[in-house]
C-alpha positions in Angstrom: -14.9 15.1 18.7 -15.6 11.5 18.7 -18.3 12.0 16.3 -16.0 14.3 14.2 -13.3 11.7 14.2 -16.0 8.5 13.2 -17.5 10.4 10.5 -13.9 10.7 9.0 -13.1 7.3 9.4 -16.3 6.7 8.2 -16.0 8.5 4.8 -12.6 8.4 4.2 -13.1 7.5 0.2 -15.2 4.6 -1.2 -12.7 1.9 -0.6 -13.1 -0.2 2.7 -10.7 0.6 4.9 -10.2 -2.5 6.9 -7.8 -1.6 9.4 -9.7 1.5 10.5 -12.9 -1.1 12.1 -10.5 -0.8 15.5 -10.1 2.9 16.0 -14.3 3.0 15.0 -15.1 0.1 17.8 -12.8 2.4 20.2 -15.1 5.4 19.3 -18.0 3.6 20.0 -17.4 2.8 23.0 -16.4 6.0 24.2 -19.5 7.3 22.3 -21.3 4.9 24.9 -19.3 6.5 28.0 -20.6 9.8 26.9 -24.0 8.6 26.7 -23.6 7.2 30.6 -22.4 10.6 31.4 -25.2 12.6 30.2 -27.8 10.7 31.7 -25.3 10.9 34.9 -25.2 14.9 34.3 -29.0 15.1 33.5 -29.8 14.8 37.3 -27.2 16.9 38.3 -28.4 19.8 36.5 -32.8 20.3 36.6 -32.7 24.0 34.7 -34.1 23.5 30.8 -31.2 24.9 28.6 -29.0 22.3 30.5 -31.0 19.2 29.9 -31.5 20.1 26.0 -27.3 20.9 25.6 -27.7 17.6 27.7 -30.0 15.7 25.3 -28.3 17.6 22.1 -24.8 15.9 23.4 -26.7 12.8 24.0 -28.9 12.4 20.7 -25.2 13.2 18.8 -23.2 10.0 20.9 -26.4 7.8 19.8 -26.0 8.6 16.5 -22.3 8.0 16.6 -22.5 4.7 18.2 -25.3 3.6 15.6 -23.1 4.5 12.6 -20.0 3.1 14.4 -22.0 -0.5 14.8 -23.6 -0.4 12.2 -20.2 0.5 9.3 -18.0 -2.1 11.6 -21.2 -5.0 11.7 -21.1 -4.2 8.0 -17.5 -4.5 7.3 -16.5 -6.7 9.9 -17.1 -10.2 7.8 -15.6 -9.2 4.5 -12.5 -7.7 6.1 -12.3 -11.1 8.5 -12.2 -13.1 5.1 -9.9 -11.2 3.5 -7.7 -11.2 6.0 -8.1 -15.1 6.2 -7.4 -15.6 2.2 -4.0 -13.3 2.7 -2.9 -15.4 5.6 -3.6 -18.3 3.6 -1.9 -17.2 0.1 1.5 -16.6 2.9 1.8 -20.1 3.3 3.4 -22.4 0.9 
């Protein structure tokens, strides 16, 4: 689900979507709780089909924390000086 809901952030359109960079740092750090959990579950569970559903559920949080860092790292400076010129245009 967490990948499901990044990729939708993620690809909502081809404008930047400044205000969705929170709701895609909270998915990657739940993306990085599910990674700690699988490798917690991994040793809880030695039969084969388990660890690969294991590793399956782990290589998909990696992938969503790597696209979650990388779109915010991306996005994070322009949408900081944007942000900055609007506060500035407020004031007299």
């Amino acid at each position: 689900m967490a990948a499901g809901a990044s990729a939708w952030l993620i690809g909502r359109g081809g404008e930047i979507q400044c205000d969705s960079l929170a709701p895609l740092t909270v998915l990657a750090t739940l993306a990085a709780f599910l990674i700690s959990v699988c490798f917690r579950q991994m040793s809880r569970y030695p039969d084969r089909r388990s660890r690969w559903a294991l590793f399956a559920c782990l290589l998909v949080a990696g992938a969503t924390l790597f696209a979650d860092f990388r779109f915010v790292r991306h996005y994070r400076g322009f949408c900081d000086q944007l942000q900055q010129q609007m506060r500035q245009s407020v004031r007299p």
